[in-house]
C-alpha positions as CSV (number, residue, x, y, z in Angstrom):
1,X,8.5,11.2,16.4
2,X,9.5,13.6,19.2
3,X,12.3,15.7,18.0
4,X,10.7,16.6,14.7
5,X,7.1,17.6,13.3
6,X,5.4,14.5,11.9
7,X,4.7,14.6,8.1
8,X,0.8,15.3,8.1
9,X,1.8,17.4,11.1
10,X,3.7,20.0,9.2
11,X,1.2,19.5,6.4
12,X,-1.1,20.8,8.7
13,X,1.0,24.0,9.3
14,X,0.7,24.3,5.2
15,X,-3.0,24.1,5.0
16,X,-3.8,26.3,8.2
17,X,-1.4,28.6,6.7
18,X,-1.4,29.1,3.2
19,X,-5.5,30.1,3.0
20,X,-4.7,33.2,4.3
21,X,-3.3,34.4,1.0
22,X,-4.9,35.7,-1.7
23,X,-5.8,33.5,-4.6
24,X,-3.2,35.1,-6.6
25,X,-0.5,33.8,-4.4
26,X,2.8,35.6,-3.6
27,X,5.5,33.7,-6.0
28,X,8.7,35.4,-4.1
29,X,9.0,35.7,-0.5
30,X,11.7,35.1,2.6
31,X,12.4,31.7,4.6
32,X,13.7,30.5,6.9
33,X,14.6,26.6,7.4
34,X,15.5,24.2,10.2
35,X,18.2,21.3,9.5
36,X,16.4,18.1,11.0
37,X,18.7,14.9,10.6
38,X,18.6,14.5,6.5
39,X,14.9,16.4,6.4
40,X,14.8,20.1,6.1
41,X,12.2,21.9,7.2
42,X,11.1,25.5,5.3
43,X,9.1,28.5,6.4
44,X,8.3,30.8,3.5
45,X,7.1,34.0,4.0
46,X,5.1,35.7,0.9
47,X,6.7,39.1,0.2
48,X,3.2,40.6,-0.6
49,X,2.3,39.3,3.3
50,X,5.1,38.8,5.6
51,X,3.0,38.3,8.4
52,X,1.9,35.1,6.9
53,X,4.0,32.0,6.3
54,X,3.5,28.3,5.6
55,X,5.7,25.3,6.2
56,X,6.8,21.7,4.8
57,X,9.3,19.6,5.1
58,X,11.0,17.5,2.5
59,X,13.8,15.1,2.4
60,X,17.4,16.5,1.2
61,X,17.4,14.2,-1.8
62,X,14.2,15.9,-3.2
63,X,16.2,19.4,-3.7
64,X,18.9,20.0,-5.9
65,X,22.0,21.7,-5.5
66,X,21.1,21.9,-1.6
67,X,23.9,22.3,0.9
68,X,23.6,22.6,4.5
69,X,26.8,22.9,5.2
70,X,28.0,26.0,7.6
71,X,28.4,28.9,5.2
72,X,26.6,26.8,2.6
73,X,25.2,30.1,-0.1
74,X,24.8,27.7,-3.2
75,X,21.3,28.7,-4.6
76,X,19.3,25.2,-4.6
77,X,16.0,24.2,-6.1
78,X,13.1,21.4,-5.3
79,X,11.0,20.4,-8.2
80,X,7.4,19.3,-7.9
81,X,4.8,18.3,-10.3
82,X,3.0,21.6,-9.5
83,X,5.8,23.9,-10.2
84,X,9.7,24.6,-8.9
85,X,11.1,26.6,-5.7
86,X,13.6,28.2,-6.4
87,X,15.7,29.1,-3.2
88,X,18.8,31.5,-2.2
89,X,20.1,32.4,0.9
90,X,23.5,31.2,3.7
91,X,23.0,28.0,6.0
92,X,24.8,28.0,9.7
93,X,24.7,26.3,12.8
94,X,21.7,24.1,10.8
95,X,19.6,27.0,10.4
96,X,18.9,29.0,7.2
97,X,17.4,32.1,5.5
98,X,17.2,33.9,2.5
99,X,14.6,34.4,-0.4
100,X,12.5,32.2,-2.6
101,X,10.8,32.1,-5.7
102,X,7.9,30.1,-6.7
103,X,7.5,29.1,-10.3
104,X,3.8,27.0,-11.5
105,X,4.7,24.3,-14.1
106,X,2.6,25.7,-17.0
107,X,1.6,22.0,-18.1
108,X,0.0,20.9,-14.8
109,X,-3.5,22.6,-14.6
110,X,-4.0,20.7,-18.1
111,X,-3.0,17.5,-16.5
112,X,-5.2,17.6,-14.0
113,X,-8.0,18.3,-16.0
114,X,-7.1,15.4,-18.1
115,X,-8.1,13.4,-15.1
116,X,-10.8,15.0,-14.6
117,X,-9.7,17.4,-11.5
118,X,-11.3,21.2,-11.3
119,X,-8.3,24.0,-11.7
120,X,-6.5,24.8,-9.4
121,X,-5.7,28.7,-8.7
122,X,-2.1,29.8,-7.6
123,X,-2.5,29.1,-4.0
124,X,-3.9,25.7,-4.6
125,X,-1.1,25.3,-7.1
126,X,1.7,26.4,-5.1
127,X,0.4,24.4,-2.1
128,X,0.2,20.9,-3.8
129,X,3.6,21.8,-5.0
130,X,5.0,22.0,-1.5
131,X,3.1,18.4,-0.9
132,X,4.3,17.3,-3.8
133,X,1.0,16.4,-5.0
134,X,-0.2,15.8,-8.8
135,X,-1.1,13.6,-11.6
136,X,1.2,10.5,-10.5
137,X,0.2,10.5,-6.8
138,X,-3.6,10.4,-8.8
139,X,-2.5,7.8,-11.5
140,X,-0.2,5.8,-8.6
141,X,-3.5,5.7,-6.2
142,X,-6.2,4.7,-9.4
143,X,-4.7,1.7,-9.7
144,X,-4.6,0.3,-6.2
145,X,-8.3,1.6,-6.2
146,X,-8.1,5.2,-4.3
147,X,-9.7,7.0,-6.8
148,X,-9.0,10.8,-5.8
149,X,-12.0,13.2,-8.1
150,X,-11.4,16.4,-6.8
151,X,-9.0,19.1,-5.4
152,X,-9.8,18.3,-1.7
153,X,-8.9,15.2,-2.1
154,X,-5.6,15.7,-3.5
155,X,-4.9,17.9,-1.2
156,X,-5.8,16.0,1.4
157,X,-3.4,12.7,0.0
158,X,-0.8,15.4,0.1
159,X,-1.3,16.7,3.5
160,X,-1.4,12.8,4.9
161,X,1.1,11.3,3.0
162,X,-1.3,9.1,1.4
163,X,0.7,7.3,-0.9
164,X,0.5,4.3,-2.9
165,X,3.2,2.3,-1.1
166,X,1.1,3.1,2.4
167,X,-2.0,1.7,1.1
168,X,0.1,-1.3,-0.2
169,X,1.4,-1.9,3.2
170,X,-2.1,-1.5,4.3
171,X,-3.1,-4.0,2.2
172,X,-0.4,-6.7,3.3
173,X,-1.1,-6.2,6.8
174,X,-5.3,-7.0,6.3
175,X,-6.7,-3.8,5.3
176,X,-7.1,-4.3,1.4
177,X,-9.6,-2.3,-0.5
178,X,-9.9,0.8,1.8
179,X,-11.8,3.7,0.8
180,X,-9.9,6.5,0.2
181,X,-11.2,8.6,3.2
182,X,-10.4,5.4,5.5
183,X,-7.1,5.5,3.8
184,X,-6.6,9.1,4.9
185,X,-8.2,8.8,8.4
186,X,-5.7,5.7,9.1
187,X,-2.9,7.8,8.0
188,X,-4.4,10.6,10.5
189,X,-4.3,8.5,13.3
190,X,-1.2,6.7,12.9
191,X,-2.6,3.5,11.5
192,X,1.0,1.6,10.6
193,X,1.5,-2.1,9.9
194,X,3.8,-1.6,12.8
195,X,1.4,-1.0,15.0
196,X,-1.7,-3.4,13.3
197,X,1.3,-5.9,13.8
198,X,2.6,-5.1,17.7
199,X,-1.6,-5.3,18.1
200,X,-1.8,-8.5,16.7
201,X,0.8,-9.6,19.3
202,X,-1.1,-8.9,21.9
203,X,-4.2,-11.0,20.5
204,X,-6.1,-8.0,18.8
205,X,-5.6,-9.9,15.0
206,X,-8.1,-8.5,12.7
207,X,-10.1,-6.0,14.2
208,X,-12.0,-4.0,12.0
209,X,-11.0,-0.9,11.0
210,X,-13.4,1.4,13.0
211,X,-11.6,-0.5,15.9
212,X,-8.1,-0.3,15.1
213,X,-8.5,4.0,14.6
214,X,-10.5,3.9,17.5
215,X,-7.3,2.4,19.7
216,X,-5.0,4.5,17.8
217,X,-6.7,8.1,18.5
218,X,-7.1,7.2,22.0
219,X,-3.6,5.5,22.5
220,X,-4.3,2.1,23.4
221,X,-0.8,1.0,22.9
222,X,0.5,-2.5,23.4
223,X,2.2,-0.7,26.0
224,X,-1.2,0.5,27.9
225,X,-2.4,-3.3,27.1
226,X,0.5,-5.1,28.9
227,X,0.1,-2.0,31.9
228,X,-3.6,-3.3,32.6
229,X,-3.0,-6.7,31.8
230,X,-0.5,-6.4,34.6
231,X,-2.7,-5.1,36.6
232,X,-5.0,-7.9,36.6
233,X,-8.0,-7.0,33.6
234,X,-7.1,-9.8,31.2
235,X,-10.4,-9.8,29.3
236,X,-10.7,-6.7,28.3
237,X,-11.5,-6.6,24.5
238,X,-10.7,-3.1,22.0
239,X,-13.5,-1.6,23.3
240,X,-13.0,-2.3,26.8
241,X,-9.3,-1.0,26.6
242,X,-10.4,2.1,24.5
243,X,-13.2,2.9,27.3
244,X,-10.5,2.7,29.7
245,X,-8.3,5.3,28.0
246,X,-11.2,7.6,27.2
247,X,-11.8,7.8,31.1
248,X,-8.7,8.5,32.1
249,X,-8.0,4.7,34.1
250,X,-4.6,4.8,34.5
251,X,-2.5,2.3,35.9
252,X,-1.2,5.2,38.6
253,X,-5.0,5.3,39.0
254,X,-6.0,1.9,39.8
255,X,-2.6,1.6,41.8
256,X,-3.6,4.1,44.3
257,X,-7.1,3.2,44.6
258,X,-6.0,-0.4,45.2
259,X,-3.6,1.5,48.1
260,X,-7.0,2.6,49.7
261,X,-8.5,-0.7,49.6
262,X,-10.5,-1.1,46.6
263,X,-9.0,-4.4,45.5
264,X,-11.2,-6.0,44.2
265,X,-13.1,-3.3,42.5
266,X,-13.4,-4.1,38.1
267,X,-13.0,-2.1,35.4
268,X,-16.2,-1.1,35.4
269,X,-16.2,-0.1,38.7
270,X,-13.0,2.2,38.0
271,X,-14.4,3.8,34.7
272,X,-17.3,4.5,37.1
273,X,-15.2,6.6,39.8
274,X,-13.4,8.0,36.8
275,X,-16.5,9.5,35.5
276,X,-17.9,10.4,38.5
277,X,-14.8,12.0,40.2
278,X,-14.0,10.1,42.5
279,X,-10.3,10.3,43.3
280,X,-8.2,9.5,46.4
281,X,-8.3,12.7,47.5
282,X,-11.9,12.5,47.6
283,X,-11.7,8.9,49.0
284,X,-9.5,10.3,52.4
285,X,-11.5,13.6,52.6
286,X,-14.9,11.9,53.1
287,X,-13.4,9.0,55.3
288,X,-11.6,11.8,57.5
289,X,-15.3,12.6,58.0
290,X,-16.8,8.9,59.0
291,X,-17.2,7.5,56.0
292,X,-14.4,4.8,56.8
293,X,-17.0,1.8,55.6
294,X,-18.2,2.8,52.1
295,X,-17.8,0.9,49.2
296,X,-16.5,2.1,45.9
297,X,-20.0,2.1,44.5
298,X,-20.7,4.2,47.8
299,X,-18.3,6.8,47.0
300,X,-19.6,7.0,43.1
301,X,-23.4,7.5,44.7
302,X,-21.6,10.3,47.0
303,X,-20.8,12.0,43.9
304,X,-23.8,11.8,42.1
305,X,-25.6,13.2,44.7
306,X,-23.4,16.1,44.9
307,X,-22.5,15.1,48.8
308,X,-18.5,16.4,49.1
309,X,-16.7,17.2,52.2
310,X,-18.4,20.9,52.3
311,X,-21.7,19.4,52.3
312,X,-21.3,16.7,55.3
313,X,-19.4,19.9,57.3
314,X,-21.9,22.1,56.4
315,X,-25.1,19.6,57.8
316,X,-23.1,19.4,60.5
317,X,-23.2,22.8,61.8
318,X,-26.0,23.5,64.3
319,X,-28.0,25.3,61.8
320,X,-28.1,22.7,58.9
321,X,-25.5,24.2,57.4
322,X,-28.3,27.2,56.5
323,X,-26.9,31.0,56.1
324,X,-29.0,33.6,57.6
């Protein structure tokens, strides 16, 4: 998304953020929200440490009593398995503030346990509250073989959004019986059946999973595909493609090395002036100089012998380019 914080984005905020209360975490504080199309997004700020705050986001449906309208006061309430926010405060111009109030459901430390999870203390409670995290994400995840054992790991299905009808989706689209951390990482990295889908398009149909993360963290899009493919390197497999991306081989970059003349240079051979550093500036700085004949593999052994524009001026002095 552009306009708006992913979800394990604004997890993130919650994680990074809560920690740095106590254990014994404020229940009452200030916010602050941010109308986003029908999501609202919340700041709270704990009233023992206002320099602190955390943030989530949840859907309007998941509150009740929740107006956003201008002058909207109504108090309004979201209700987790962990325990109930309790909100008051004035909406306008699809902004908000006022003052909150955290109350932990007294029957969910005993759930947990009944499934075998450690306790939680009040920050851990409050915070899988705001990820909406508890004994039915667990129970929902069991039986589609996600077993989740300890705290970290609910938390960590709360943070990603790891939720039962993801890792069905998964599932449909070829990715069946996932661990639960390569359930979470492909959540991470924006593993969709969209995406396993567009790939599949393009003739990448079943590639293992350390392949398909491995395209999405470095953004080998079907877009970036069709861009090279374009440009001439048809037979490039995921790893070829991700290589690409990880050196920076653009097709603005191939498109004005192919203005200097290197034509018929390969992948390879771009990855390798990539690496190296050789740009076009470099290209028309040493040719300024003489070196109007050199091959691209010239101009990458340039660079790895450190020989630059300062170096051929400087031998070219009378002394050797020596100082005294």
């Amino acid at each position: 998304m552009t306009s708006r914080l992913s979800p394990w984005l604004t997890a993130l905020v919650v994680l990074f953020a809560l920690p740095v209360l106590a254990a014994n975490a404020s229940d009452t504080g200030a916010w602050v929200a941010a109308v986003r199309e029908k999501e609202l997004h919340l700041s709270l700020h704990p009233k023992d440490d206002p320099g602190s705050q955390s943030g989530f986001s949840a859907p309007f449906t998941a509150f009740q009593g929740l107006s956003t309208a201008d002058g909207a006061s109504t108090p309004f309430k979201l209700v987790r398995e962990a325990g109930t926010f309790d909100f008051e405060g004035r909406f306008a111009d699809g902004q908000g503030v006022g003052t909150w109030r955290f109350t932990p459901d007294t029957g969910y430390v005993k759930k947990l346990a009944d499934l075998g999870l450690a306790r939680p203390n009040a920050r851990e409670q409050q915070l899988l509250a705001a990820l909406d995290a508890g004994p039915q994400r667990i129970q929902g995840l069991a039986a589609l073989g996600q077993k989740i054992t300890t705290l970290h790991d609910l938390i960590q299905v709360g943070l990603f959004a790891v939720t039962p009808e993801y890792v069905r989706a998964l599932a449909a689209a070829g990715y069946p019986k996932l661990s639960l951390d390569e359930t979470v990482q492909s959540r991470i990295h924006g593993v969709t059946p969209e995406r396993i889908q567009a790939l599949a398009t393009m003739g990448f149909k079943g590639l293992p999973l350390d392949s398909l993360l491995s395209m999405s963290i470095h953004g080998v899009t079907p877009d970036f595909i069709r861009e090279m493919r374009g440009l001439g390197f048809k037979g490039q497999d995921a790893d070829g493609l991700v290589s690409m991306r990880i050196h920076g081989v653009t097709a603005e970059f191939v498109k004005a090395m192919r203005g200097l003349g290197f034509k018929d240079v390969d992948a390879e051979g771009f990855m390798a002036m990539r690496i190296h550093g050789v740009t076009p500036e470099f290209v028309k700085e040493m040719r300024d100089l003489g070196y109007t004949n050199a091959t691209a593999d010239d101009f990458v052994s340039l660079r790895i012998h450190g020989i630059d524009s300062l170096f051929v001026r400087g031998m070219s002095k009378p002394d050797g380019g020596t100082r005294k």
